[in-house]
BAGU-866805 format. One record per residue (C-alpha): residue number from 1; residue in three letters; x, y, z. Coordinates in nm, 3 decimals. Example, Ala and Ser with C-alpha at 12.3 -4.5 7.8 and 13.67 -1.06 7.14 Angstrom:
residues 2
- 1 / ALA / 1.230 / -0.450 / 0.780 .
- 2 / SER / 1.367 / -0.106 / 0.714 .
This chain:
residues 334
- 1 / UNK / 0.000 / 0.000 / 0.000 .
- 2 / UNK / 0.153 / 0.342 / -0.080 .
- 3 / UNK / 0.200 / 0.584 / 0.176 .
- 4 / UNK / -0.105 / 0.864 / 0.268 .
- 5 / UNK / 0.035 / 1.182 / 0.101 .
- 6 / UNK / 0.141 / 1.421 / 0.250 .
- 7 / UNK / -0.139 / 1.705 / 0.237 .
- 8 / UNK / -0.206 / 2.070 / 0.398 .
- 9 / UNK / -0.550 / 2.233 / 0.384 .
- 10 / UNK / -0.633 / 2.565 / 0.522 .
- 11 / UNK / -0.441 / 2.501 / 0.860 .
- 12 / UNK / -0.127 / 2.353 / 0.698 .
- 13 / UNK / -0.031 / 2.038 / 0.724 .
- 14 / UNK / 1.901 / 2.034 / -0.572 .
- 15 / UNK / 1.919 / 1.718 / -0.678 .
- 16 / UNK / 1.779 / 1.296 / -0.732 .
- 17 / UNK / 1.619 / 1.067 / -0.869 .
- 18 / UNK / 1.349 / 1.266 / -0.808 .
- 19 / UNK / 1.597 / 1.358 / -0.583 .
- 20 / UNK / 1.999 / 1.275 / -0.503 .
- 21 / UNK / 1.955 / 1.686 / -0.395 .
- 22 / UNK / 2.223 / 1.737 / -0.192 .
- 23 / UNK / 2.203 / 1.877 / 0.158 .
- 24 / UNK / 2.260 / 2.218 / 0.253 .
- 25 / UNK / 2.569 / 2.323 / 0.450 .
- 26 / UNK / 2.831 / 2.192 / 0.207 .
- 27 / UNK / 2.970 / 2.299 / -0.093 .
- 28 / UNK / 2.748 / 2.359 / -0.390 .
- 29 / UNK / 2.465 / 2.161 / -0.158 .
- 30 / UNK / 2.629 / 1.847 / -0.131 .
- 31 / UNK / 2.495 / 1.582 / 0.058 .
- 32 / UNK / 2.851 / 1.439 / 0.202 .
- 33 / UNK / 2.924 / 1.084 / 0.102 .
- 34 / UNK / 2.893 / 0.826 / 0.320 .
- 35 / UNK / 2.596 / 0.999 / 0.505 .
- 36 / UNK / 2.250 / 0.809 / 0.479 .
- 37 / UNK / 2.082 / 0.849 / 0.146 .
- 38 / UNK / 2.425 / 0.972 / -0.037 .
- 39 / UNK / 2.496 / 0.641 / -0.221 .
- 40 / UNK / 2.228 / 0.609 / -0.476 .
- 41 / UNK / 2.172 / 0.741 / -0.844 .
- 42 / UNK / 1.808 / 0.717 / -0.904 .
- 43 / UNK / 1.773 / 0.407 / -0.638 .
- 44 / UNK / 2.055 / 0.247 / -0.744 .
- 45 / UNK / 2.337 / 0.197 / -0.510 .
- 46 / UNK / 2.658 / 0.320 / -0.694 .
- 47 / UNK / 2.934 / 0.366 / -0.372 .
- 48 / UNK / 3.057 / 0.118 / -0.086 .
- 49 / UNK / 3.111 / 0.275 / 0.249 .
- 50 / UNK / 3.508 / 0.281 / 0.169 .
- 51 / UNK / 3.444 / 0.422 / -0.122 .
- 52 / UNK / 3.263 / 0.725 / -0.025 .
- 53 / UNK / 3.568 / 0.794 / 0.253 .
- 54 / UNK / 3.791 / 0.785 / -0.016 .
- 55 / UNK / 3.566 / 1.072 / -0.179 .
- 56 / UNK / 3.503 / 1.289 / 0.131 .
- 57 / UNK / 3.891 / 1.289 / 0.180 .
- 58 / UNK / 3.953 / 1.364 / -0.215 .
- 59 / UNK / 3.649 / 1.640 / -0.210 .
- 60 / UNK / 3.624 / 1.844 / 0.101 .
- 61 / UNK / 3.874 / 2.030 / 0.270 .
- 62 / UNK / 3.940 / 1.989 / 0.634 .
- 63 / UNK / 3.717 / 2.234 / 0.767 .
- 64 / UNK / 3.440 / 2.123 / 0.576 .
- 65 / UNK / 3.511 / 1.749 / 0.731 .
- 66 / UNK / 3.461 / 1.889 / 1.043 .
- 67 / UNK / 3.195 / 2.009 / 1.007 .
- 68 / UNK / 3.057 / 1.718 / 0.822 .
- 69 / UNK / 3.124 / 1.497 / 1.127 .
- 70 / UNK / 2.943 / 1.794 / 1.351 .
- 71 / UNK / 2.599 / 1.688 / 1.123 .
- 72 / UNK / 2.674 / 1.343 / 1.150 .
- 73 / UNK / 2.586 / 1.378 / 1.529 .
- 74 / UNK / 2.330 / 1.680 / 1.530 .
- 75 / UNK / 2.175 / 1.480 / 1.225 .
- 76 / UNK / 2.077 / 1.228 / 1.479 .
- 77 / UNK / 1.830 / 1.459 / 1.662 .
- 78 / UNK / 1.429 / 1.475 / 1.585 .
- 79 / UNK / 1.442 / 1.758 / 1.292 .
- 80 / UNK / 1.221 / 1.997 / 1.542 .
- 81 / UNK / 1.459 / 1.996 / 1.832 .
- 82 / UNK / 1.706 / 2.099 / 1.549 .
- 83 / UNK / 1.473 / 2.343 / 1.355 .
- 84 / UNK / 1.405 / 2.500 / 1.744 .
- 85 / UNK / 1.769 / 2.474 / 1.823 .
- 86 / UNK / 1.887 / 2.664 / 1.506 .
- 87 / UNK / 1.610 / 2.909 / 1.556 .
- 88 / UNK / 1.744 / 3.023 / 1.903 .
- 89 / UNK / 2.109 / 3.022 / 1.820 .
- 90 / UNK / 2.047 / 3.224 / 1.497 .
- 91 / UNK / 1.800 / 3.428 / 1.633 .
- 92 / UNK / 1.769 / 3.826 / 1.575 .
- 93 / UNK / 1.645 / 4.087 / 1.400 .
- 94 / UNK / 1.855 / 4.137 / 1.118 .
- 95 / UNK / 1.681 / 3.916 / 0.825 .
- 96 / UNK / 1.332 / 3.829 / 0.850 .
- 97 / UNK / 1.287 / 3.527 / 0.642 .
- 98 / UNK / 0.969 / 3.514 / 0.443 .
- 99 / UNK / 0.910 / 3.133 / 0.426 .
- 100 / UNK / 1.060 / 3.040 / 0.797 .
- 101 / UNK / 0.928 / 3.329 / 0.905 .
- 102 / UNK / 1.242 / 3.366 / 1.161 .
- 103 / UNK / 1.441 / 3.670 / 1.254 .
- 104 / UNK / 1.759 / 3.625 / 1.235 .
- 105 / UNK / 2.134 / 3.761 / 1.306 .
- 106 / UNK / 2.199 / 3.727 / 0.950 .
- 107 / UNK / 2.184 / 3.526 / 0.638 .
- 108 / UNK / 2.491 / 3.277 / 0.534 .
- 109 / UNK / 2.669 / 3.218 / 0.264 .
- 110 / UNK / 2.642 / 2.874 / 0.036 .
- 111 / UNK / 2.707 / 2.683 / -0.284 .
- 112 / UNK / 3.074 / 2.692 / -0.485 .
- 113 / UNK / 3.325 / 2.480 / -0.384 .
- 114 / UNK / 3.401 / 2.339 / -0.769 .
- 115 / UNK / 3.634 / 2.509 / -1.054 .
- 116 / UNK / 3.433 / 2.425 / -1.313 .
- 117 / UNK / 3.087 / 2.634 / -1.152 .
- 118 / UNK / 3.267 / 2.958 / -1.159 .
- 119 / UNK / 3.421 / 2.865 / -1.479 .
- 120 / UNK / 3.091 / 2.788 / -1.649 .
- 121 / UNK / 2.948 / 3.092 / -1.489 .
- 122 / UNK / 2.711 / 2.832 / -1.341 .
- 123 / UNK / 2.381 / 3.004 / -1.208 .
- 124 / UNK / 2.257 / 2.816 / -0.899 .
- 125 / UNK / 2.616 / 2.676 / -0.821 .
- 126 / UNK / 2.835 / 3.004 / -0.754 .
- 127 / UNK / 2.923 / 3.100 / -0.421 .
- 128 / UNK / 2.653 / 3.385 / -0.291 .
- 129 / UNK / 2.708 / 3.515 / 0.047 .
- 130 / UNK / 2.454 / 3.668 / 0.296 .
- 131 / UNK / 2.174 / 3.432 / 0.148 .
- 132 / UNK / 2.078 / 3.135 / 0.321 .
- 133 / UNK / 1.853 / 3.132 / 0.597 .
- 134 / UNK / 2.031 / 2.963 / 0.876 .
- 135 / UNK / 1.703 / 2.818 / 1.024 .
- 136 / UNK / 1.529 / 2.643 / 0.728 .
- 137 / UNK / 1.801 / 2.701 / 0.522 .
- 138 / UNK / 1.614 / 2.846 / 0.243 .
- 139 / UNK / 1.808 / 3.062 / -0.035 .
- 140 / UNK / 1.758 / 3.283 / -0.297 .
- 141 / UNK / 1.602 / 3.031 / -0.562 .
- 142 / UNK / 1.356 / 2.914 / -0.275 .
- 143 / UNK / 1.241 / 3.262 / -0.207 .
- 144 / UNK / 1.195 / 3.308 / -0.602 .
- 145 / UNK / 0.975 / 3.011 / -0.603 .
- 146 / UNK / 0.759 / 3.156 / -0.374 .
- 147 / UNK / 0.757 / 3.468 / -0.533 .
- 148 / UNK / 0.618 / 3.244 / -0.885 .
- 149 / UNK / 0.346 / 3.071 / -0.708 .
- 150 / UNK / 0.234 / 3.382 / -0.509 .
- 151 / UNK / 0.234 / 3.636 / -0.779 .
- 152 / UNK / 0.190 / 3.401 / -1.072 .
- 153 / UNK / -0.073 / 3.110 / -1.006 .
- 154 / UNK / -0.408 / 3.079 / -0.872 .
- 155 / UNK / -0.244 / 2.991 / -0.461 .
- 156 / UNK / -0.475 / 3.078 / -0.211 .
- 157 / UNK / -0.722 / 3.189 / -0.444 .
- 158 / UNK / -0.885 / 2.793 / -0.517 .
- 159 / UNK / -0.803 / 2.470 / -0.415 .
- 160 / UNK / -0.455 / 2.363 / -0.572 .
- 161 / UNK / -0.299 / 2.059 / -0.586 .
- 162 / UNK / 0.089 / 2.037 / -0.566 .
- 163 / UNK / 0.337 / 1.789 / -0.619 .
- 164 / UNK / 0.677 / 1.913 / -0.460 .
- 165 / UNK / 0.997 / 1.659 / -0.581 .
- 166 / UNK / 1.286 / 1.674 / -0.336 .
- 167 / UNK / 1.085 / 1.962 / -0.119 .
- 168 / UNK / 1.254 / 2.189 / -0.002 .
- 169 / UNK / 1.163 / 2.308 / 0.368 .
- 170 / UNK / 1.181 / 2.659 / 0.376 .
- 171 / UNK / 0.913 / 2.649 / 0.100 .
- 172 / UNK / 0.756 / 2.343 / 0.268 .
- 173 / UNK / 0.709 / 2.538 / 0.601 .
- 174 / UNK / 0.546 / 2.820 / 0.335 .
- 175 / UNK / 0.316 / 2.606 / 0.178 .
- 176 / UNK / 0.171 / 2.444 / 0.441 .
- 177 / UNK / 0.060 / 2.768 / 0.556 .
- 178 / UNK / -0.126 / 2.860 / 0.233 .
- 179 / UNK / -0.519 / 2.825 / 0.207 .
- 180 / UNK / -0.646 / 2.525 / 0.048 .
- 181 / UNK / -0.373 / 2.315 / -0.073 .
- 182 / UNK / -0.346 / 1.959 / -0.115 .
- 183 / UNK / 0.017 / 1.890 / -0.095 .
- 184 / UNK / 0.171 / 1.597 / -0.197 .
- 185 / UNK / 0.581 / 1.530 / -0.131 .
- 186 / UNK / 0.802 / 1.292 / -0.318 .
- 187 / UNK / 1.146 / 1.166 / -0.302 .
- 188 / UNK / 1.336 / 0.847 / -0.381 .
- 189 / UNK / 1.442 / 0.836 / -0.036 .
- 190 / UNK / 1.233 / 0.920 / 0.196 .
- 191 / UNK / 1.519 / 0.869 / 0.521 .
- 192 / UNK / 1.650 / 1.223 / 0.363 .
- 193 / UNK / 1.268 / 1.379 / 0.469 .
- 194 / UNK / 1.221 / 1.250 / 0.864 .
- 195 / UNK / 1.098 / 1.631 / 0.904 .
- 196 / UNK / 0.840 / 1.593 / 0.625 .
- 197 / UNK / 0.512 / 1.432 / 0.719 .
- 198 / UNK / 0.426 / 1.119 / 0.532 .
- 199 / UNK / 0.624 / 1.173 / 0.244 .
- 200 / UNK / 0.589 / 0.923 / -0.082 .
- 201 / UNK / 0.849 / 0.781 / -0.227 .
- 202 / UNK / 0.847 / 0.767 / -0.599 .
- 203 / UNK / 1.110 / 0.746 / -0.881 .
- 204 / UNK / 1.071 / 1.099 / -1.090 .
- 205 / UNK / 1.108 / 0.897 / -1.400 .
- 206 / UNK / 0.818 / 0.629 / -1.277 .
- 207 / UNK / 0.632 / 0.794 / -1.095 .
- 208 / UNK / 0.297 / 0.628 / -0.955 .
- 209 / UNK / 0.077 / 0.906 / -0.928 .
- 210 / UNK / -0.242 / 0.920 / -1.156 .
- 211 / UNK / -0.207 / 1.155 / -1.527 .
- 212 / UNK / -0.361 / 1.493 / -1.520 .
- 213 / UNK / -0.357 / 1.491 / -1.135 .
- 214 / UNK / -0.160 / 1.823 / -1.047 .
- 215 / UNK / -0.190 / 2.165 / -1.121 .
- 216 / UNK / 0.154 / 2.267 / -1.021 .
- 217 / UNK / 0.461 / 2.087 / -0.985 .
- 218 / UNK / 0.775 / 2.209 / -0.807 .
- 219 / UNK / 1.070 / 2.020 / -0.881 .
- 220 / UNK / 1.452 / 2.226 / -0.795 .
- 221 / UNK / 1.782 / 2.094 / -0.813 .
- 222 / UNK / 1.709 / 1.744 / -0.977 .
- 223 / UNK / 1.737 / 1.678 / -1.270 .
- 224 / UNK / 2.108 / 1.736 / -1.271 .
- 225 / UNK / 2.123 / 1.413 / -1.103 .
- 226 / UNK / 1.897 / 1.201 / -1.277 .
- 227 / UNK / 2.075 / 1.011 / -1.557 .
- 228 / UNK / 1.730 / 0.979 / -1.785 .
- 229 / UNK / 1.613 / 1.366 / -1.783 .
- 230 / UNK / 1.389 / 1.256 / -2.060 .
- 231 / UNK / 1.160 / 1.033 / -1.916 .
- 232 / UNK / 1.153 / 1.254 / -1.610 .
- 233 / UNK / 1.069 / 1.582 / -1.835 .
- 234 / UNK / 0.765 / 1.265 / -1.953 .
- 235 / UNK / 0.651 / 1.195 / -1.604 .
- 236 / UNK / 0.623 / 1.548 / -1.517 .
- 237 / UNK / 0.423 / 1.651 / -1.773 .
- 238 / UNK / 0.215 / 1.362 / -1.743 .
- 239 / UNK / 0.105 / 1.433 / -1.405 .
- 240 / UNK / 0.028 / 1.795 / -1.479 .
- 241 / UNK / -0.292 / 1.876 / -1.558 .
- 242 / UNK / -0.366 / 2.086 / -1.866 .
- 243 / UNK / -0.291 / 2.449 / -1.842 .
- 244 / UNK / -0.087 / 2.283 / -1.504 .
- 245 / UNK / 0.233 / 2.513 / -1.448 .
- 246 / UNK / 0.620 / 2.294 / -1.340 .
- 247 / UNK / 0.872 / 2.477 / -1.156 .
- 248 / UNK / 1.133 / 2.304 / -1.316 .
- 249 / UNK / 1.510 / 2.513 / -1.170 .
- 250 / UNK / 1.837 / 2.359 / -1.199 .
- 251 / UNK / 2.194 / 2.467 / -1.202 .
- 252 / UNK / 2.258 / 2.611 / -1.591 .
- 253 / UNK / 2.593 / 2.754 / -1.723 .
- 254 / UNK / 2.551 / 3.085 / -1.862 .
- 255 / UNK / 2.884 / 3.075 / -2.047 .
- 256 / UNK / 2.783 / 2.999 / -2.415 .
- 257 / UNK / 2.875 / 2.634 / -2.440 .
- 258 / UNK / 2.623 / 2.369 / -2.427 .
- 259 / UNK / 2.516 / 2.121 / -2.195 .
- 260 / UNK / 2.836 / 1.879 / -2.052 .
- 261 / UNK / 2.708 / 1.538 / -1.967 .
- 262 / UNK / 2.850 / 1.182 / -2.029 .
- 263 / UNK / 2.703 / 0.886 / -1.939 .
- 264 / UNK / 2.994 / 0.690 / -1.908 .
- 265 / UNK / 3.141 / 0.876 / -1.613 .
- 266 / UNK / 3.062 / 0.699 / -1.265 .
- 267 / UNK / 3.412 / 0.809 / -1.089 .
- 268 / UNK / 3.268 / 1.096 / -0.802 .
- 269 / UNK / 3.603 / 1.248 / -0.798 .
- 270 / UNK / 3.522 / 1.322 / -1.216 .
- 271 / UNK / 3.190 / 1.393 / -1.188 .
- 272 / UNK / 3.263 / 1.668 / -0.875 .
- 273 / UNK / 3.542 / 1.791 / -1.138 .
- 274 / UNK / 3.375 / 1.813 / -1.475 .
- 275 / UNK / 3.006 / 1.831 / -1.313 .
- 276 / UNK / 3.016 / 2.059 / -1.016 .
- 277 / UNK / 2.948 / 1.779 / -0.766 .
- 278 / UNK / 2.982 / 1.428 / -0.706 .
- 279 / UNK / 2.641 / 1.284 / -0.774 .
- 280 / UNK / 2.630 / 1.521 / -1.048 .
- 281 / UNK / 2.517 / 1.407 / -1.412 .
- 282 / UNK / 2.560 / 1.691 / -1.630 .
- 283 / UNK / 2.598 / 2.059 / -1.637 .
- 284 / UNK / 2.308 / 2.254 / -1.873 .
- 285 / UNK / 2.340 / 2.525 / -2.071 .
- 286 / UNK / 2.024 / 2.713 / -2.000 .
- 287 / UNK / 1.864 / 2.691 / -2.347 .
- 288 / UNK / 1.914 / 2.332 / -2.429 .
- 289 / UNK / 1.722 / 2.264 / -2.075 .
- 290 / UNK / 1.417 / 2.448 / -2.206 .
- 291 / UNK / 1.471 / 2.288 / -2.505 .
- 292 / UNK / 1.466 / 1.962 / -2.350 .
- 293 / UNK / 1.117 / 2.070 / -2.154 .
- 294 / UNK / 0.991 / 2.209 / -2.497 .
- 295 / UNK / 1.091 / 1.858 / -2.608 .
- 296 / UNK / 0.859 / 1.661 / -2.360 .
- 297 / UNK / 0.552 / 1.850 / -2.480 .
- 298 / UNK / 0.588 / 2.143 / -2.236 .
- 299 / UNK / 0.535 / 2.511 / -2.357 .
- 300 / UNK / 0.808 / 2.715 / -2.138 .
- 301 / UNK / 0.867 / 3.066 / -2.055 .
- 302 / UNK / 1.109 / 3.230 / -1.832 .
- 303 / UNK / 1.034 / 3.408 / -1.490 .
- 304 / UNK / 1.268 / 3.653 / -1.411 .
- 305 / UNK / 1.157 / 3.841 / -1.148 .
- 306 / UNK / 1.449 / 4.127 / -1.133 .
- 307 / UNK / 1.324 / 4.234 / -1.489 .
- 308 / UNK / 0.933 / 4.206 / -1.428 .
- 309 / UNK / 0.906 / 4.308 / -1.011 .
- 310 / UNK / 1.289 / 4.443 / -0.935 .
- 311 / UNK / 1.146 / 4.598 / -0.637 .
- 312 / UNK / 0.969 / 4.289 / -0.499 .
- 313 / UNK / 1.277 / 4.101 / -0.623 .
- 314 / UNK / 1.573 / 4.343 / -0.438 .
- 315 / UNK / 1.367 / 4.302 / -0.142 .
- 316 / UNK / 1.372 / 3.952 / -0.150 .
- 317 / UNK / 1.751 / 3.941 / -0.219 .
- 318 / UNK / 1.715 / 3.717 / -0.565 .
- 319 / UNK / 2.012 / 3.633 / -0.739 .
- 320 / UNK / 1.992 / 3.866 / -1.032 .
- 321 / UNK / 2.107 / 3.622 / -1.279 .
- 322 / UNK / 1.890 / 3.352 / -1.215 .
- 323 / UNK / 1.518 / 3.326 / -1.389 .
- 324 / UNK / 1.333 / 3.027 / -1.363 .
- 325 / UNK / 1.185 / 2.767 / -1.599 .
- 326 / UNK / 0.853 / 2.712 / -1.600 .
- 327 / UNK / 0.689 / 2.453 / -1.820 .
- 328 / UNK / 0.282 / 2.434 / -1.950 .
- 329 / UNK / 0.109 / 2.190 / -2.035 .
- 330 / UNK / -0.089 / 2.261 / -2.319 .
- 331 / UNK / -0.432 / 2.278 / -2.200 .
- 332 / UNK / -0.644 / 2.063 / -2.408 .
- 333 / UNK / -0.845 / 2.202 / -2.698 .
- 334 / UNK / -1.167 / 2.311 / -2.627 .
């Protein structure tokens, strides 16, 4: 029997297969190897525990071992008594952020930590400082989700259903707050989401949910990792419902040169080098992901909120380079 989804009504409620996303904290998001959930590509195991050592040593610096073995004990606690004990350590009244809902000292810094990112001009995997919530660890691409569905769909407005891949919890925690939303939570490994009530686990390139069933679906920092993008770019729009808007954002290269991916590579150590990260399957360039949507029978557009609300957008702190993908499904002909 498959899990109850995982649902909010009025009161609430980067990177897989749907989701190897990576955890926040380390570089470019990674999710350090040899931590629960780490060794898989799409389900399939793909690293022994030596293995990953050999990786962590090869990858991350000293200081970021240290504080990789600092998670592997704080990891072990109940995600609130975390979530509570980041909220009073951080707390202050510097930053408000808008899907936590915390003040804050200040916002951290996060993602770099590869060559190839800043040499790719890769959107979504440079270093940006004073951006990450340090409570729910939400950044500047969550915050322009939120922006989408608040000032772009029908949220709040009628009852929604949402399928969020890999769900992020800053935008979680927001959603569950919204009016009227039946929210539904996926990932291929659902020991990653302990703090996410009832999630499903499903396979973003099988997934078992019924055709025309969503009318959005939010799905960030995946696809990078998921060898066959095509029959995920299938599934999504499959599940959509006509006229049924994807929030589809991944890391893109803005440099000119087009998409870097080679199914042959399975050495981490390449993959973090030519990739960006170590479960990483490719590297887009922006318009050959669109293309790819466009491809699956998606009409797409481009949000970029500092060119249509740069107010909204500055206060929000967006990353002024990034826009984000949205794919349509064609609504059916009358």
């Amino acid at each position: 029997m498959q899990p109850a989804a995982c649902r909010s009504a009025a009161t609430g409620g980067r990177h897989s297969g749907p989701g190897n996303k990576a955890r926040p904290g380390l570089p470019m998001f990674r999710r350090p190897p040899g931590s629960p959930g780490a060794m898989r590509q799409c389900g399939t195991s793909r690293m022994t525990p030596t293995g990953a050592i050999a990786i962590q040593v090869a990858i991350f610096p000293e200081s970021r071992r240290f504080m990789f073995n600092v998670r592997q004990f704080t990891n072990l606690l109940p995600q609130p008594v975390r979530f509570e004990l980041r909220r009073r350590l951080f707390a202050g009244s510097a930053r408000e952020c808008p899907l936590c809902g915390n003040s804050v000292k200040a916002f951290h810094g996060h993602g770099g930590g590869a060559a190839v990112l800043d040499e790719r001009k890769v959107v979504g995997g440079m270093r940006r400082e004073d951006d990450r919530c340090p409570v729910c660890h939400a950044c500047d691409r969550t915050r322009m989700m939120m922006l989408f569905l608040e000032s772009e769909t029908e949220l709040g407005r009628r009852p929604m259903r949402i399928l969020h891949v890999a769900p992020d919890f800053g935008l979680y925690l927001w959603l569950r707050r919204q009016p009227a939303v039946d929210y539904v939570c996926s990932d291929i490994d659902a020991k990653r989401y302990r703090h996410i009530e009832a999630l499903q686990i499903a396979d973003l390139t099988k997934l078992h949910f019924d055709s025309d069933s969503f009318d959005i679906v939010i799905c960030s920092h995946v696809l990078e990792h998921v060898p066959d993008d095509a029959a995920a770019f299938a599934e999504i729009r499959r599940v959509l419902k006509p006229g049924g808007k994807a929030l589809l954002l991944t890391p893109y290269a803005m440099d000119g040169r087009p998409t870097d991916e080679d199914p042959s590579i399975h050495d981490p150590v390449e993959q973090d080098r030519r990739f960006g990260q170590w479960d990483h399957v490719r590297i887009y360039n922006r318009d050959d992901f669109l293309a790819r949507m466009e491809a699956a029978g998606l009409q797409t557009r481009l949000f970029e909120p500092i060119r249509e609300m740069p107010e909204r957008a500055t206060e929000l702190a967006l990353n002024p380079l990034e826009a984000l993908p949205i794919g349509i499904r064609p609504a059916q002909p009358a």
